[in-house]
C-alpha positions as CSV (number, residue, x, y, z in Angstrom):
1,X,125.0,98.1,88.0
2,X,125.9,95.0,89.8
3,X,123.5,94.2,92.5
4,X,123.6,90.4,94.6
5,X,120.5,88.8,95.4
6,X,120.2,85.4,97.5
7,X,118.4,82.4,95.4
8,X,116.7,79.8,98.0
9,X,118.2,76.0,97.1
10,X,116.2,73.2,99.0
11,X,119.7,71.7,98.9
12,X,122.4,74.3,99.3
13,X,120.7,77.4,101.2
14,X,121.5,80.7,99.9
15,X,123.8,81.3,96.8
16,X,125.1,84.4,95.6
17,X,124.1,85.5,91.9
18,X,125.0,88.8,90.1
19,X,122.5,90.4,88.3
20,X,123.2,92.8,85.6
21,X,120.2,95.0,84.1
22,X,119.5,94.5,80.2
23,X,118.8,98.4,79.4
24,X,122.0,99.9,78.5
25,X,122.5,103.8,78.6
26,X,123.0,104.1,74.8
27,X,118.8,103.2,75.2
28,X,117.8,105.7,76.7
29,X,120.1,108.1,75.1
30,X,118.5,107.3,71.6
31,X,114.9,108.3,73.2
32,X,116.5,111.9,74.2
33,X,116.8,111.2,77.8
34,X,119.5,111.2,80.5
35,X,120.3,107.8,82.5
36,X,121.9,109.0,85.7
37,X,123.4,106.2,88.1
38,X,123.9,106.9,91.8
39,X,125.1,103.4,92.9
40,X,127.8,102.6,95.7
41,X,131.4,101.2,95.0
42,X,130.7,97.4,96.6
43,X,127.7,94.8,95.4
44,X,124.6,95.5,97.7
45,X,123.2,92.4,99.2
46,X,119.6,91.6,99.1
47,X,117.4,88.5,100.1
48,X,115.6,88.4,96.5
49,X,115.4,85.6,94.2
50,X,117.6,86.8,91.3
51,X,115.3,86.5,88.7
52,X,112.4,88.5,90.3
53,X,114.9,91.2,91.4
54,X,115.8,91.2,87.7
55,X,113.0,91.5,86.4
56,X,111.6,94.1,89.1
57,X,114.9,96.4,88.3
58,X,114.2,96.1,84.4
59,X,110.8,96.9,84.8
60,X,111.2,99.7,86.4
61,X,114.1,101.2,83.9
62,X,111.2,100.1,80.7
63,X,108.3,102.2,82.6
64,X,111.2,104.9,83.3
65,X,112.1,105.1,79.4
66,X,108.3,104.8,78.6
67,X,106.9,107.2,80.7
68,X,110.0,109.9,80.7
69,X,109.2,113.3,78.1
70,X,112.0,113.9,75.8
71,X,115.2,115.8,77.1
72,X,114.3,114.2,80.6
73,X,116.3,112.1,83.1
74,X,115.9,109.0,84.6
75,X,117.7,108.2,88.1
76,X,118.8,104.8,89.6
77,X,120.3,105.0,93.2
78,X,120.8,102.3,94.9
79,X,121.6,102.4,99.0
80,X,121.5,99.6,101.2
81,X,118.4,97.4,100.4
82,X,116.7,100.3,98.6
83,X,116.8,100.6,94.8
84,X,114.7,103.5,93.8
85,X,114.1,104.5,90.5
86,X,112.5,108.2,89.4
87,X,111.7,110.0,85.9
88,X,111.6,113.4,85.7
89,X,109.4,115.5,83.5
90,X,106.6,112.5,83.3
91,X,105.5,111.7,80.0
92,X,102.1,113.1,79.8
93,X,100.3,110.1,78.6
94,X,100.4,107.9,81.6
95,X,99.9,103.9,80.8
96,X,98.1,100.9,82.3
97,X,100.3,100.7,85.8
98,X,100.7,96.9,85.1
99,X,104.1,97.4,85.2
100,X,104.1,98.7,88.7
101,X,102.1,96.4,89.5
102,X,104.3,93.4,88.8
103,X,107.0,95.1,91.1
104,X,105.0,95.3,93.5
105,X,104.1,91.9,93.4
106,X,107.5,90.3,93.0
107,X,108.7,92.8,96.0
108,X,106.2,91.8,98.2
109,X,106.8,88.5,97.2
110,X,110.3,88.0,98.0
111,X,108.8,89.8,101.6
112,X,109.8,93.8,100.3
113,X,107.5,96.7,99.6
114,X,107.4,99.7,96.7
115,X,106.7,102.9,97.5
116,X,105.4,105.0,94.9
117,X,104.9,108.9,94.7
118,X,104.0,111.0,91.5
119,X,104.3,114.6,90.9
120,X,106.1,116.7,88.4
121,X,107.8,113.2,87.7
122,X,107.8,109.8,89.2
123,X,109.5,107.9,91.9
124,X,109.6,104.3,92.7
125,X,111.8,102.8,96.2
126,X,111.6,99.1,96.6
127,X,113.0,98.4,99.6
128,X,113.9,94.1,100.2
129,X,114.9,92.3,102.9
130,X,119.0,92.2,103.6
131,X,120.9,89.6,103.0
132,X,121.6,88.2,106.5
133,X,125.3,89.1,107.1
134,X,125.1,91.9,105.1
C-alpha cells in the first residue's frame, strides 16, 4: 500500500513522502487470518505528517492482527482521504484501547477524525485532510 502524505518544512512547504506499512501479509497469514486490500490504482494524497500517518496505519493493522479470532479477516480500503481498517469475527478478549487511542490522537492532530463502530467485528475510518491539489 503506497499512500503520500505532506511533511510541513519551515523552509520548503509541503514535500511529498511515500509511506509503506511494516506488517506484511505473510503476518497475518501465520496468525490464521486473511489480509484483504481494497486500495486504488494511483497514491492517495493526504495532508499528514508521514510519520504520524505511519504510525496511525500500523497501528491500526497491529490492533487488527491482535484483536482478529483465528480464520478471520482483516480489511484495508483506502478511498480518497479515508483509510478504514475493520476485523471481522473480533477476538473475544478485547484490550486496553490505547491503541485507538493514539490514532485518534495523531488524526486529530494532523486536523482528521476516527470513527469507530464495534459489532460482530470492528471498524476503524480515519478520515485526514486532502492534500491541497489533490
Amino acid at each position: 500500500m503506497v499512500l503520500k502524505a505532506g511533511i510541513r518544512s519551515p523552509r520548503q512547504g509541503w514535500e511529498d513522502r511515500r509511506l509503506m506499512p511494516t506488517l506484511p501479509s505473510t503476518v497475518f497469514q501465520k496468525q490464521g487470518l486473511t489480509l484483504e486490500l481494497d486500495l486504488p490504482e494511483e497514491p492517495c494524497r493526504v495532508l499528514a505528517h508521514p510519520a504520524a500517518l505511519q504510525a496511525m496505519v500500523v497501528t491500526l493493522l497491529e490492533n487488527a492482527l491482535q484483536h482478529t479470532a483465528r480464520g478471520g479477516k482483516v480489511t484495508v480500503r483506502v478511498h480518497g482521504n479515508q483509510l478504514t481498517v475493520e476485523n471481522a469475527p473480533s477476538h473475544p478478549n478485547p484490550g486496553t484501547g490505547l491503541g485507538l487511542r493514539l490514532v485518534q490522537t495523531l488524526a486529530r492532530a494532523q486536523g482528521g477524525s476516527v470513527h469507530l463502530e464495534a459489532g460482530a467485528g470492528f471498524r476503524a475510518k480515519v478520515h485526514l485532510p486532502p492534500y491541497p491539489g489533490a
